[in-house]
N, C-alpha and C positions, 0 to 999 in steps of 0.2 A: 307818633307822639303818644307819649305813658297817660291813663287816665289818670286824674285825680286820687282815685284811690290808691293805685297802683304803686305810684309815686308818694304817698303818706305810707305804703305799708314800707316799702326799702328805708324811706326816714327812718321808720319805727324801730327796724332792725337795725339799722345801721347804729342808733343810738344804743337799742338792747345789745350790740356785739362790744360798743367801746366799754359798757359799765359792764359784761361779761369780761371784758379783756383787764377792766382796773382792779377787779375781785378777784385777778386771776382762776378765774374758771377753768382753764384750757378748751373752753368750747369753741370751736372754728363756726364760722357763718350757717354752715350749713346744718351741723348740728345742732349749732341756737335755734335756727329758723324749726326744727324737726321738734324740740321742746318745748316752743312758742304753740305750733299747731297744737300740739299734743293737750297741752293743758285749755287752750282755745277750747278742745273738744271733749273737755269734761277731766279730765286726767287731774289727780289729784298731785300738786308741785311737790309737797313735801315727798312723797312715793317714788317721784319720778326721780328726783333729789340721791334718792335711796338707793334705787337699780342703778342711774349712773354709774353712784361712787363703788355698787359693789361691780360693775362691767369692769369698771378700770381696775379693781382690786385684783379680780382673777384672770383680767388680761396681762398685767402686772407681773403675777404666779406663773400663768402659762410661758408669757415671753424668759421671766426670770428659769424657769424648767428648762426649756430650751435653749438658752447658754451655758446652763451646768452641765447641760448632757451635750451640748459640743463643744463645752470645754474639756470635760472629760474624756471626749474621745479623741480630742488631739493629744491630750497629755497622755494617754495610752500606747500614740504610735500607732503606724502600720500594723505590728503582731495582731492587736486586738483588731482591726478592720478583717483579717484573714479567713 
């Protein structure tokens, strides 16, 4: 059986994931819960706000990199794999 608390903190998220999920955040459970602790433990919201949106930014770039450069190398052909 869950203690008490236990069970008031999955409530708690459970709530912080549906009002993440109506702002469309794109944060999944786990990473909510990872920003909850974070700022529990001093971490200032707005900052953290901040690295998020720039992770996604340059994961973004990197993902966007890597299908120009395997786009391009199918539209190349075999000669250029050679």
């Amino acid at each position: 059986m869950e203690g008490v608390g236990l069970q008031r903190a999955r409530e708690a998220l459970d709530l912080a994931h549906h009002i993440a999920n109506l702002l469309n955040t794109g944060l999944d459970r786990k990473t909510l819960s990872i920003c909850i602790a974070l700022c529990e433990h001093g971490v200032n919201p707005e900052a953290l706000a901040a690295v998020v949106k720039e992770l996604r930014r340059e994961s973004a770039a990197v993902q966007g990199g890597a299908t120009a450069t395997a786009t391009a190398a199918l539209a190349n052909g075999p000669a250029s794999r050679a």
